[in-house]
Backbone and ligand atoms as CSV (ligand in chain L), in Angstrom:
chain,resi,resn,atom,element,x,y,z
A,1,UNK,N,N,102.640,98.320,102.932
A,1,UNK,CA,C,101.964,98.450,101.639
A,1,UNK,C,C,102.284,97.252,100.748
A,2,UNK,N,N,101.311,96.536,99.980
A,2,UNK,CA,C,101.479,95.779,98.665
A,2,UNK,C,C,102.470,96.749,97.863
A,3,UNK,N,N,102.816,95.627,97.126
A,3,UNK,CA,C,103.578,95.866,96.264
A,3,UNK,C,C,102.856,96.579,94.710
A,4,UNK,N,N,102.947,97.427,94.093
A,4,UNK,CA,C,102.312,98.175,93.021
A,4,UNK,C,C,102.892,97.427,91.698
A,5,UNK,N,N,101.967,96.311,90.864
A,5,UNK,CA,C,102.801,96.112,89.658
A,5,UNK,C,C,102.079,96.705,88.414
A,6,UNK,N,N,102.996,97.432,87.599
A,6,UNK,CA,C,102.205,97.906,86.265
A,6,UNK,C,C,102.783,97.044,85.127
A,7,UNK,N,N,101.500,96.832,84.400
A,7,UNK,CA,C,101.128,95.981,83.329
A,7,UNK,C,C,100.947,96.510,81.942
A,8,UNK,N,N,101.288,95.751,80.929
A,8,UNK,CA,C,101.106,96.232,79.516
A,8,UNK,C,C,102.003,96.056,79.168
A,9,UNK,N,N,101.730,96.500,77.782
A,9,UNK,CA,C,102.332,95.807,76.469
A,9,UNK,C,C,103.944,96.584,76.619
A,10,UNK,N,N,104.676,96.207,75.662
A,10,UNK,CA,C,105.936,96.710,75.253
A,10,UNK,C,C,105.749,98.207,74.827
A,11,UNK,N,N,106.485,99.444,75.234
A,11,UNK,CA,C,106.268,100.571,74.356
A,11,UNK,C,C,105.198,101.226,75.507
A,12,UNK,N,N,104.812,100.725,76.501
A,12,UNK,CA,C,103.431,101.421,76.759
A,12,UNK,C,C,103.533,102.631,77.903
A,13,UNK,N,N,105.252,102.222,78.763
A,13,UNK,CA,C,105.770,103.455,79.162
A,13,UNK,C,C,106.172,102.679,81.042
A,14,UNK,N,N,106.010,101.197,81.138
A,14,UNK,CA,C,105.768,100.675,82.311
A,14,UNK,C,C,107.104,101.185,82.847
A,15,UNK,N,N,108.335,100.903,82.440
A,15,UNK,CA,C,109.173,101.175,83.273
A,15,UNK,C,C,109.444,102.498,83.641
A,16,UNK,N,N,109.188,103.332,83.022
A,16,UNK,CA,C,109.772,105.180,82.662
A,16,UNK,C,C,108.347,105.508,83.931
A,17,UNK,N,N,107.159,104.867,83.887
A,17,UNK,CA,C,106.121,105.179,84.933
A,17,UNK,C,C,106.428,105.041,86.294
A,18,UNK,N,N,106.877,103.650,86.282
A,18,UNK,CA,C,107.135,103.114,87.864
A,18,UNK,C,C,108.088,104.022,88.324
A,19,UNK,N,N,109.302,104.141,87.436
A,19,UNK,CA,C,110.466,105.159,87.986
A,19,UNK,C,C,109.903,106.404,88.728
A,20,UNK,N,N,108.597,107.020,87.947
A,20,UNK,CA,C,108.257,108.205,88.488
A,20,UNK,C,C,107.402,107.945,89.716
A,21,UNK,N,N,106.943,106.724,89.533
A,21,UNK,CA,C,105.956,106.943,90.490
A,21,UNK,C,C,106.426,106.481,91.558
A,22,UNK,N,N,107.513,105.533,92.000
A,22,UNK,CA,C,108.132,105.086,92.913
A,22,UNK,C,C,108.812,106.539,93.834
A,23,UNK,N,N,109.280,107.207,92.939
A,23,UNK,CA,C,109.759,108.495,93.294
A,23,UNK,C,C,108.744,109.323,94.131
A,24,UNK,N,N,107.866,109.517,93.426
A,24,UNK,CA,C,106.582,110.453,93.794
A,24,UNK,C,C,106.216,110.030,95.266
A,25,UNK,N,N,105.594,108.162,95.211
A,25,UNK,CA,C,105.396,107.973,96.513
A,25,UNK,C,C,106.224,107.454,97.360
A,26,UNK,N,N,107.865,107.340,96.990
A,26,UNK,CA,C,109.202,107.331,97.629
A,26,UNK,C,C,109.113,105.566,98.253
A,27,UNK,N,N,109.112,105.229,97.271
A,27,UNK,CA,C,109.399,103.574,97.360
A,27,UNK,C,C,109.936,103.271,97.055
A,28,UNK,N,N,110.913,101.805,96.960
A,28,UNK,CA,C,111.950,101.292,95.985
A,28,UNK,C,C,110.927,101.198,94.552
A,29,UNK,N,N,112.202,101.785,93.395
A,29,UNK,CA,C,111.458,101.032,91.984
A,29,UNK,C,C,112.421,99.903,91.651
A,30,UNK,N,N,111.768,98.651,91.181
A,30,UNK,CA,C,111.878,97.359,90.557
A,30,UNK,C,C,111.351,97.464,88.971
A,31,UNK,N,N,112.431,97.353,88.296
A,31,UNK,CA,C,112.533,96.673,87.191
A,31,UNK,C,C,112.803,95.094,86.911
A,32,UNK,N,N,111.719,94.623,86.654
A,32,UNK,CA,C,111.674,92.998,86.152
A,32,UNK,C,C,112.785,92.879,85.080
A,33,UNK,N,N,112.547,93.030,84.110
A,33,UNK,CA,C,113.543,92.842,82.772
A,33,UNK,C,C,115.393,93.340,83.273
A,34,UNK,N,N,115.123,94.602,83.869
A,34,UNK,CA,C,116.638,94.889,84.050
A,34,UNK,C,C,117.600,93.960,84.970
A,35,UNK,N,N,116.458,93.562,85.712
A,35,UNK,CA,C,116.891,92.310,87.164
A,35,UNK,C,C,117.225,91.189,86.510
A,36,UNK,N,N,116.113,90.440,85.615
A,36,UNK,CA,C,116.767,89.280,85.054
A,36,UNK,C,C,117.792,89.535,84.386
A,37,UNK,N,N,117.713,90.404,83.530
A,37,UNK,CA,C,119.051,90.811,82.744
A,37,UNK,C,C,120.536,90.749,83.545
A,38,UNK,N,N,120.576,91.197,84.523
A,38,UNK,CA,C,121.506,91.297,85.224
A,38,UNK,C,C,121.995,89.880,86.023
A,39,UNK,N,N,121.140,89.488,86.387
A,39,UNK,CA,C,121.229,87.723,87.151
A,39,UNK,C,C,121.581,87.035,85.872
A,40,UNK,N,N,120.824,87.301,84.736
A,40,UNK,CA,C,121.218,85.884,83.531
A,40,UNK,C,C,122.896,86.732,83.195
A,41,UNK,N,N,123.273,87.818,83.341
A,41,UNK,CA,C,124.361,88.236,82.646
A,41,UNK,C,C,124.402,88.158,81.105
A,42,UNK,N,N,123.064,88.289,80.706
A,42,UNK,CA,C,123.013,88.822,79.422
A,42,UNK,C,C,121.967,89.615,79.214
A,43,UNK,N,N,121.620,90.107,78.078
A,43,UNK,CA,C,120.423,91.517,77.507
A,43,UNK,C,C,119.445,89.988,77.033
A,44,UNK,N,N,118.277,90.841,77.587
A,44,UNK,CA,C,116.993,90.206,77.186
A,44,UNK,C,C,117.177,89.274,75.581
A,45,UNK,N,N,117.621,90.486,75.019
A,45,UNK,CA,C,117.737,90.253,73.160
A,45,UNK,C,C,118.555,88.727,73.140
A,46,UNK,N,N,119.817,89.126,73.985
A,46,UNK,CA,C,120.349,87.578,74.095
A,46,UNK,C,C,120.254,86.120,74.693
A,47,UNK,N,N,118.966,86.277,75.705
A,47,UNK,CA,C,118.441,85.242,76.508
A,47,UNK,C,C,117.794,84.383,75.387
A,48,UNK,N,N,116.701,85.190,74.603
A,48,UNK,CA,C,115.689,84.917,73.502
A,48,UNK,C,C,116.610,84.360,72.499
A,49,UNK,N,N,117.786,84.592,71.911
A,49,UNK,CA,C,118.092,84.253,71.045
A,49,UNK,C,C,118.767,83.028,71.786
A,50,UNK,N,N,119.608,83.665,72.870
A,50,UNK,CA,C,120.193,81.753,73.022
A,50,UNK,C,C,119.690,80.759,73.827
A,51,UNK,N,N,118.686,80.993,74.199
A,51,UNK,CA,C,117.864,80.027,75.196
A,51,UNK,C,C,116.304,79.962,74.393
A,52,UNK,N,N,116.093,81.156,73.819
A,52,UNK,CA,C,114.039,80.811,73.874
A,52,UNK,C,C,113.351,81.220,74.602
A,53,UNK,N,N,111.996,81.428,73.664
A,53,UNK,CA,C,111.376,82.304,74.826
A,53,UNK,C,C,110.542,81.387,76.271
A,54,UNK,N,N,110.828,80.502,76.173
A,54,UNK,CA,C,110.101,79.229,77.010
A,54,UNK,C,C,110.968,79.673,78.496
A,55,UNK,N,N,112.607,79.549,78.146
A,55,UNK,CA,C,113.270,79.696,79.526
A,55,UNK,C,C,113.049,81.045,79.782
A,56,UNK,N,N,112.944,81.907,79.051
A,56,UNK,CA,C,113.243,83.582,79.042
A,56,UNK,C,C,111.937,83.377,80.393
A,57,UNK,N,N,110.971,83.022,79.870
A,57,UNK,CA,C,109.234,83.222,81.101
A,57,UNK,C,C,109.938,82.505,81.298
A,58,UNK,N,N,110.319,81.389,82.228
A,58,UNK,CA,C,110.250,80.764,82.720
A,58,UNK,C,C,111.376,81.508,83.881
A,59,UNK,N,N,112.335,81.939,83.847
A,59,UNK,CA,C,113.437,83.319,84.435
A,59,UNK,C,C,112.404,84.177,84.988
A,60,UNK,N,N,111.569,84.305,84.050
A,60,UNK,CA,C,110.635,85.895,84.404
A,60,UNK,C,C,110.100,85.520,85.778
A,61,UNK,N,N,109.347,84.325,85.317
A,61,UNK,CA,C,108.451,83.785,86.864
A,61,UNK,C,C,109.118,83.670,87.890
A,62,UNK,N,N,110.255,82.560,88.178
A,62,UNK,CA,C,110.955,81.918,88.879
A,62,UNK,C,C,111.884,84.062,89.817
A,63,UNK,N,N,111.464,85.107,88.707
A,63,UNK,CA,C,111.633,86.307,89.306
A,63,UNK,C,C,111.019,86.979,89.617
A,64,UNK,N,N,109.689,86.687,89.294
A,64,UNK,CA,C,108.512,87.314,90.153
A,64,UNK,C,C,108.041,86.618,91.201
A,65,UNK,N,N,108.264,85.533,91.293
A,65,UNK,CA,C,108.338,85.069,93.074
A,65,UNK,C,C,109.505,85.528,93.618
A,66,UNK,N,N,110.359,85.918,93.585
A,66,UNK,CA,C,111.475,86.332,94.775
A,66,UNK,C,C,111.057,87.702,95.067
A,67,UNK,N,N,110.914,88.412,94.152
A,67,UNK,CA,C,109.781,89.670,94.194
A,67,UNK,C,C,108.721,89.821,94.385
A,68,UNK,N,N,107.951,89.074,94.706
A,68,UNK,CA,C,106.660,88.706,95.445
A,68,UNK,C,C,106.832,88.810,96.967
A,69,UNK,N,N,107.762,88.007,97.433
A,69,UNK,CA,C,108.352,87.889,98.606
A,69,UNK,C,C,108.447,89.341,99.504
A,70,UNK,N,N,108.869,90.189,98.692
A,70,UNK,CA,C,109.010,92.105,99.061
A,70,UNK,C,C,107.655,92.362,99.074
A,71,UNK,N,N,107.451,93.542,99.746
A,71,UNK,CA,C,106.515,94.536,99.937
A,71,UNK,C,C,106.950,95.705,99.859
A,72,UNK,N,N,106.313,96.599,99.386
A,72,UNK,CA,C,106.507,98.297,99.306
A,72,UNK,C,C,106.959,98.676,98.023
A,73,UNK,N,N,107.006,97.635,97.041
A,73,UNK,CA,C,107.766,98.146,95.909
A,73,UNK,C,C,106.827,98.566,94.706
A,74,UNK,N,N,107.531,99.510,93.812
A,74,UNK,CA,C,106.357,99.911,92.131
A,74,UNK,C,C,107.772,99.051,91.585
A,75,UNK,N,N,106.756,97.952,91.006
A,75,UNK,CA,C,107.683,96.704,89.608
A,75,UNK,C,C,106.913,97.120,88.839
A,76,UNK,N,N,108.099,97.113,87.566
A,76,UNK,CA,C,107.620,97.376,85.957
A,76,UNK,C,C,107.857,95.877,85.734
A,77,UNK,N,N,106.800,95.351,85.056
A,77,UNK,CA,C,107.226,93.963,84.507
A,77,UNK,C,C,107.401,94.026,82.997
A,78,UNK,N,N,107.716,92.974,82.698
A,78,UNK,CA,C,107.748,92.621,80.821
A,78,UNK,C,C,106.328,92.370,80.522
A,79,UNK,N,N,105.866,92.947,79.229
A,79,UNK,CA,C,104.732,92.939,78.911
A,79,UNK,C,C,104.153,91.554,78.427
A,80,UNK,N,N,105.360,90.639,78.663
A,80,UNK,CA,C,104.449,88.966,78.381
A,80,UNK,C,C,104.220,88.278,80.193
A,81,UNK,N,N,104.748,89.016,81.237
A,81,UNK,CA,C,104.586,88.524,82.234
A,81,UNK,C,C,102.650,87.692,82.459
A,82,UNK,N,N,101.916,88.492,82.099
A,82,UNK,CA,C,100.625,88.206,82.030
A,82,UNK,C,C,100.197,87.098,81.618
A,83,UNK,N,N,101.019,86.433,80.303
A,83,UNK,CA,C,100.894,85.351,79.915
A,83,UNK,C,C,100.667,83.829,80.675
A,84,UNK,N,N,101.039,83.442,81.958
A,84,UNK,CA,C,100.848,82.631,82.724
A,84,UNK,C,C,100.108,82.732,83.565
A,85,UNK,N,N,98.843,82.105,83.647
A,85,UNK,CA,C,98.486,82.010,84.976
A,85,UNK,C,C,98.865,82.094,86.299
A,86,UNK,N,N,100.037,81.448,86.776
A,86,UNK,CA,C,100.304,81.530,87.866
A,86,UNK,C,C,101.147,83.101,88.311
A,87,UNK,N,N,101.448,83.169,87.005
A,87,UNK,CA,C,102.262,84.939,87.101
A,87,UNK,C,C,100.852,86.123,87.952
A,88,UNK,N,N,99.976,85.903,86.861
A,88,UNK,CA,C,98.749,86.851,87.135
A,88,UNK,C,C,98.304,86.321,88.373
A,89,UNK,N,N,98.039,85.296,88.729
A,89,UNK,CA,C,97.599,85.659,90.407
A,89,UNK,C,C,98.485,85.648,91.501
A,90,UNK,N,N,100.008,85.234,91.071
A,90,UNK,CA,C,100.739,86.014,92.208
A,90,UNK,C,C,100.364,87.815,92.849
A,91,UNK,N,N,100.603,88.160,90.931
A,91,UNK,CA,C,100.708,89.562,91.225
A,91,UNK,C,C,99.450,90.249,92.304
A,92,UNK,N,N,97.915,89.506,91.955
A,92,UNK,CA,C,96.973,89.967,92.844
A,92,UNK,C,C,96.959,89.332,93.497
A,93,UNK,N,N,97.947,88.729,94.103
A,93,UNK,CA,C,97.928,88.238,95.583
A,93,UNK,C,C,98.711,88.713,96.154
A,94,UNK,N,N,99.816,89.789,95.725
A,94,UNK,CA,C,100.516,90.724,96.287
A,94,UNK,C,C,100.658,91.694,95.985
A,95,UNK,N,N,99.851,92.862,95.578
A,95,UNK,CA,C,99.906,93.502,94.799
A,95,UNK,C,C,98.534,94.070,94.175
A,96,UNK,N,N,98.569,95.875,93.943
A,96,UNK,CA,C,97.924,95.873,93.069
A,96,UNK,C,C,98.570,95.826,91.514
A,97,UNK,N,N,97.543,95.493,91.022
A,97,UNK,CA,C,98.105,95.131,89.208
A,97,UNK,C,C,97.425,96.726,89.200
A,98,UNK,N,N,98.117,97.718,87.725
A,98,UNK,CA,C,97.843,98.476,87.245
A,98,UNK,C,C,97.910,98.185,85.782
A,99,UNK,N,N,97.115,98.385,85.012
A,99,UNK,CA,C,97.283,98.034,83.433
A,99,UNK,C,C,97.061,99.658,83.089
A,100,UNK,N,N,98.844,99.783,82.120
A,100,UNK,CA,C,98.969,100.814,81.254
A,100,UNK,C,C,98.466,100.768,79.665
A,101,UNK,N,N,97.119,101.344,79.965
A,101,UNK,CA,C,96.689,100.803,78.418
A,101,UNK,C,C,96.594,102.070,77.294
A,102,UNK,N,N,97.403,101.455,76.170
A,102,UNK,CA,C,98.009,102.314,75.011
A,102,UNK,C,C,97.493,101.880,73.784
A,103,UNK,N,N,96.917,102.572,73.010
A,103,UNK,CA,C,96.607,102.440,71.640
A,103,UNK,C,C,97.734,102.147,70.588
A,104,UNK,N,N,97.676,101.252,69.766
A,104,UNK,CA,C,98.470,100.298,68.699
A,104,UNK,C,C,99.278,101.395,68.177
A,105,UNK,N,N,98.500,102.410,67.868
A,105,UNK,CA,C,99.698,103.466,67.146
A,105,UNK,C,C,100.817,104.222,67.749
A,106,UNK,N,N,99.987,104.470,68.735
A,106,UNK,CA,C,101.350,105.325,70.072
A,106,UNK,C,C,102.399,103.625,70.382
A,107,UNK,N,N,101.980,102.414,70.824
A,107,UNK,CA,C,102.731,101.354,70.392
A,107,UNK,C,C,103.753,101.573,69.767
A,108,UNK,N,N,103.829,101.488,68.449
A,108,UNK,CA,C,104.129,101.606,67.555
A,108,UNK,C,C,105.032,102.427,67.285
A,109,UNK,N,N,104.597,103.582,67.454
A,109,UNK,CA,C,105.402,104.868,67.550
A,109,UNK,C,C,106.477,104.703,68.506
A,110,UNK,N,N,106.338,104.215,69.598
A,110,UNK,CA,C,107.496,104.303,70.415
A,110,UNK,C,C,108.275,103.205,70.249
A,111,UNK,N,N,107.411,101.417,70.028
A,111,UNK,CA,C,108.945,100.676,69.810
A,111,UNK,C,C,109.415,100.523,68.456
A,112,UNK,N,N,108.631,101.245,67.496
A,112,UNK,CA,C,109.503,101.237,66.215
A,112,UNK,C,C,110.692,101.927,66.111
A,113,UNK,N,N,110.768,102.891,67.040
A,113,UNK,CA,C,112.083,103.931,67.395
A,113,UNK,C,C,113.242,102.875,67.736
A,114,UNK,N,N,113.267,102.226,68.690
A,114,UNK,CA,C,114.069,101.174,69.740
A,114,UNK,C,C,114.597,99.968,68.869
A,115,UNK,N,N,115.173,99.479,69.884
A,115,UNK,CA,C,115.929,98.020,68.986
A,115,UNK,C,C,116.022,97.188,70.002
A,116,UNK,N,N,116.150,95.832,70.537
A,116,UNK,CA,C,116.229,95.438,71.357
A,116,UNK,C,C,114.988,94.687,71.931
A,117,UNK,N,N,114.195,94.313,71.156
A,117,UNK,CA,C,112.628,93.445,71.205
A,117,UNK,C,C,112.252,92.446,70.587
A,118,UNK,N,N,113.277,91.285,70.960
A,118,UNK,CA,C,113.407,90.407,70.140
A,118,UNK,C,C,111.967,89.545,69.814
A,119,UNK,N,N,110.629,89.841,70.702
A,119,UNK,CA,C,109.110,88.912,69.741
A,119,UNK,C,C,109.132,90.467,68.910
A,120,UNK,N,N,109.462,91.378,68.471
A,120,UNK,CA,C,109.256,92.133,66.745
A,120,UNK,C,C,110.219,91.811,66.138
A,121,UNK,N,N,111.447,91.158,66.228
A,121,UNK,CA,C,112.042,90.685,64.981
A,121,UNK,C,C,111.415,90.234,64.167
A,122,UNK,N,N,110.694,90.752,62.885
A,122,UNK,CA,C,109.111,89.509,62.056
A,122,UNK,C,C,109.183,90.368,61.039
A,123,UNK,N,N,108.981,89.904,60.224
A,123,UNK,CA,C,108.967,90.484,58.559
A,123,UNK,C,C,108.034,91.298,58.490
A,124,UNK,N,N,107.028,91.587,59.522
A,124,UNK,CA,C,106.101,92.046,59.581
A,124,UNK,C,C,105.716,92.757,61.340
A,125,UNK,N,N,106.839,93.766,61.728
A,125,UNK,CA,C,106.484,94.140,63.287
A,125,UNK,C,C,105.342,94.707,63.254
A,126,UNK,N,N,104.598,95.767,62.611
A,126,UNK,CA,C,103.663,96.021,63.058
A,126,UNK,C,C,102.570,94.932,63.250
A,127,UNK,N,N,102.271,94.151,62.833
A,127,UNK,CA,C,101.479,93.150,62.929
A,127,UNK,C,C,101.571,92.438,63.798
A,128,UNK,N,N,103.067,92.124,64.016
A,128,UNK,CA,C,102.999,91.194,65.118
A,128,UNK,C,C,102.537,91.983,66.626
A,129,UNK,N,N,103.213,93.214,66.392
A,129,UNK,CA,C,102.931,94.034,67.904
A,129,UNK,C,C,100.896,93.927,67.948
A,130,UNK,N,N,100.313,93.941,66.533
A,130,UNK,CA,C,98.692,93.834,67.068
A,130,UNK,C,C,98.578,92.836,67.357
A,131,UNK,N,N,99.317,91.425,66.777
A,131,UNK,CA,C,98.273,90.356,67.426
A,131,UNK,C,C,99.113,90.315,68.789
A,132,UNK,N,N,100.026,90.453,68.987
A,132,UNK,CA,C,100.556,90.166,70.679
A,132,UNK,C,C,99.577,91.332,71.315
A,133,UNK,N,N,99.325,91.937,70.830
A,133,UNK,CA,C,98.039,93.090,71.900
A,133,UNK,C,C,96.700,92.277,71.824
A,134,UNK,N,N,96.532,92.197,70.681
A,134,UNK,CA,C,94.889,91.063,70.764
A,134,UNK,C,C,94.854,90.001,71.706
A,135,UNK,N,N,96.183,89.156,71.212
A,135,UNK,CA,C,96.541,87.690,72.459
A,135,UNK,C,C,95.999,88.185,73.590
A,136,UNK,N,N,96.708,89.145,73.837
A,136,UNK,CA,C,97.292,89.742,75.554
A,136,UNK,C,C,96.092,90.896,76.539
A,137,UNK,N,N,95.100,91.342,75.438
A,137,UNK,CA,C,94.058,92.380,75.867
A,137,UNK,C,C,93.435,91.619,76.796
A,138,UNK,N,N,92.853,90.341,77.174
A,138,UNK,CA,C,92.526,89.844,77.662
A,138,UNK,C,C,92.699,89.828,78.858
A,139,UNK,N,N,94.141,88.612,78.821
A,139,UNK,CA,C,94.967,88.770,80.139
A,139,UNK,C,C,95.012,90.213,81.266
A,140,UNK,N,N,95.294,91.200,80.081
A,140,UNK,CA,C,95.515,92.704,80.762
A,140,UNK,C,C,94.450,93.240,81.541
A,141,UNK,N,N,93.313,92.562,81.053
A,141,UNK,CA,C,92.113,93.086,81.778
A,141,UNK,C,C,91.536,92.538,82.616
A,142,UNK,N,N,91.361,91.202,82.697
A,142,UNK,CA,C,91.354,90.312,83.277
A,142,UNK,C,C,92.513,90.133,84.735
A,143,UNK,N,N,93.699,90.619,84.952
A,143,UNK,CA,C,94.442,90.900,85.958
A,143,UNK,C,C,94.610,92.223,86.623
A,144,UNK,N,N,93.969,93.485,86.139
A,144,UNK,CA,C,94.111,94.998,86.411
A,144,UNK,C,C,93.229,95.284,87.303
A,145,UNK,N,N,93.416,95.480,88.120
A,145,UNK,CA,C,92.549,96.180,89.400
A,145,UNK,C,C,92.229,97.800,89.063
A,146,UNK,N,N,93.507,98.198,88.706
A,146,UNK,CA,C,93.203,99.431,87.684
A,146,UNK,C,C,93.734,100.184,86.676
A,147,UNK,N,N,92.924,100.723,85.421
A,147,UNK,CA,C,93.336,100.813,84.261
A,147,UNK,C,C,93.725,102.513,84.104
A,148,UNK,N,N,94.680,103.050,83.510
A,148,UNK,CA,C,95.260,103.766,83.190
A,148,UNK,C,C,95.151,104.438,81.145
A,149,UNK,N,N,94.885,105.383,80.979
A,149,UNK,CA,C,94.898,105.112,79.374
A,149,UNK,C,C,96.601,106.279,79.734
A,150,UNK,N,N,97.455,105.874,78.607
A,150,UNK,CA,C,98.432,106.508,78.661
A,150,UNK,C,C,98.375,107.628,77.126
A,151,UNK,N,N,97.939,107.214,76.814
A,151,UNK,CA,C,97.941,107.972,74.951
A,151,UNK,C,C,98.304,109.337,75.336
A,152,UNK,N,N,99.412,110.265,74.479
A,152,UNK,CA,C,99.522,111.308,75.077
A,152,UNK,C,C,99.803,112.026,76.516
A,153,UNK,N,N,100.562,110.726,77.179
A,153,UNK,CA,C,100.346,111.691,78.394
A,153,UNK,C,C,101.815,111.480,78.575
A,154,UNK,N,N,102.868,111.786,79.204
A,154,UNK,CA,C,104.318,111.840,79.629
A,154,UNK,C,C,104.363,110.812,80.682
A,155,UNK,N,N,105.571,110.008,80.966
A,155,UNK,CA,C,105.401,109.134,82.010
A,155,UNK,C,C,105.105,109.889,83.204
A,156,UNK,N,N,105.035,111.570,83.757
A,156,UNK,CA,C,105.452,111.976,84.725
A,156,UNK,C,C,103.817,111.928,85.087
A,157,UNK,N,N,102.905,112.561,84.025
A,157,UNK,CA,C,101.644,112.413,83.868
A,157,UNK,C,C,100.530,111.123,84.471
A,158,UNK,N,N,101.651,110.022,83.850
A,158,UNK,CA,C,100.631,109.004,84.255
A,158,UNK,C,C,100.914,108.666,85.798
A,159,UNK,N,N,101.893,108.744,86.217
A,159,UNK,CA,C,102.495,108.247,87.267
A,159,UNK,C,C,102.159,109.367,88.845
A,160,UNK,N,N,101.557,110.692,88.245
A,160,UNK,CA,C,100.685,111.433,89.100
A,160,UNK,C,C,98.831,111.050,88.933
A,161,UNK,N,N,98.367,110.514,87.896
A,161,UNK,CA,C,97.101,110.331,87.848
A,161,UNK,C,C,96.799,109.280,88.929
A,162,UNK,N,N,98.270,108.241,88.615
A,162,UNK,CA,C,97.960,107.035,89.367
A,162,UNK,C,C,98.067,107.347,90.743
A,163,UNK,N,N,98.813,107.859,91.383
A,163,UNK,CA,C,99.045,108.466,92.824
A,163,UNK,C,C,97.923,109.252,93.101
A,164,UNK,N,N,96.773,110.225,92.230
A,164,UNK,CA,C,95.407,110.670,92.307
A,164,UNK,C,C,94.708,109.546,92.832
A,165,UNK,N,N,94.425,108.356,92.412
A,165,UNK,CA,C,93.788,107.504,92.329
A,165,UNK,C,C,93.896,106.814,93.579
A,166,UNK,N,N,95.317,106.378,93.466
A,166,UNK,CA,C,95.660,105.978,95.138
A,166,UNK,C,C,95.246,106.610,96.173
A,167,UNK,N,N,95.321,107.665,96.250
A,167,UNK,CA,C,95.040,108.567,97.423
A,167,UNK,C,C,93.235,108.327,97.280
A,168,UNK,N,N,92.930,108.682,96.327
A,168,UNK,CA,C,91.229,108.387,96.427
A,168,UNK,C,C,90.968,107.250,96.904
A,169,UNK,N,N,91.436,106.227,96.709
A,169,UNK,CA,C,91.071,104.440,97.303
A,169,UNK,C,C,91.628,104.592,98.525
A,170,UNK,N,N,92.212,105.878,98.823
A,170,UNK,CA,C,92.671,105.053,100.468
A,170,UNK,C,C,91.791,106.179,101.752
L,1,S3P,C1,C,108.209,91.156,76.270
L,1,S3P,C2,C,108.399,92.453,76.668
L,1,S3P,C3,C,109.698,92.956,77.117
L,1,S3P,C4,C,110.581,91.817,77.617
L,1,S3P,C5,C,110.665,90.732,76.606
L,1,S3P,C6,C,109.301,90.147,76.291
L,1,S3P,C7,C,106.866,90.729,75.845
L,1,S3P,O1,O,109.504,93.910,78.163
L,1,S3P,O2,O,110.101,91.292,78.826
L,1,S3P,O3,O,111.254,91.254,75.457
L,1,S3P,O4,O,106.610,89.513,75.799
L,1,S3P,O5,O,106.027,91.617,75.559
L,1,S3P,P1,P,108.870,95.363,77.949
L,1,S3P,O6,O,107.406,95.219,78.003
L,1,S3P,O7,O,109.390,96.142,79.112
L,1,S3P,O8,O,109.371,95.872,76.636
């Protein structure tokens, strides 16, 4: 089997999904962010602050090719992975892309709770979380083989619709 990567924004439920769904269809789950985290030996929050977000993607990529390399896995990526070209057609070249797509307010709702997101540090997070969704709607759609709406639903929820779906395509 390809490798399953789900896509979207921050807040939108990618990692808490894959967990379930890796489970459900008994695959390894991959976390992008927790992996680099662990190789750089620091928290995301601290890569960004002491390096930038230039090396931070630039970590991300240089970790989605070694993970490219695998098969059979559900990866949660970081919701700026999309941002590069060469990121987005790895993933559909190994992989289906799934885009978890969430409305600004459920957004909102969930990473205004959290701490630890260093592009909303801004005098202004809600705003920034819309235009990084405007930037990024694009990309998201433009790389998704298939789309998911999550609004209201529990990660356990989405992560059985998507396994519905699978089973129908196969
Ligand atoms: C980012 C999202 C984060 C993390 C980093 C950058 C982004 O991951 O990769 O803070 O650019 O949207 P999550 O989407 O898992 O929060």
């Amino acid at each position: 089997m390809r490798n399953i990567y789900l896509i979207g924004m921050m807040g939108s439920g990618k990692t808490s999904t894959a967990r379930e769904l890796a489970a459900l269809i008994k695959v390894p789950f991959v976390d992008l962010d927790a992996d680099l985290a662990k190789k750089a030996e620091h928290s995301i929050a601290e890569i960004f602050k002491n390096s930038g977000e230039e090396i931070f993607r630039e970590m991300e990529s240089n970790l989605l090719v070694e993970q490219a390399k695998r098969e059979n896995c559900v990866v949660a990526t970081g919701g700026g992975v999309v941002l590069r070209r060469q990121n987005r057609e790895l993933m559909g070249a190994t992989g289906l892309v799934i885009f978890l797509e969430t409305s600004l307010e459920v957004l909102w709702d969930r990473v205004s709770k959290e701490k630890g997101r260093p592009l909303l540090e801004d005098f202004n997070p809600k705003r920034k979380l819309m235009s990084l969704l405007r930037a990024r709607q694009p990309f998201y759609d433009e790389c998704a083989e298939m789309k998911v709406l999550t609004d209201g639903k529990t990660a356990k929820q989405v992560a059985e619709e998507i396994q519905g779906k699978l089973n129908a395509n196969d």
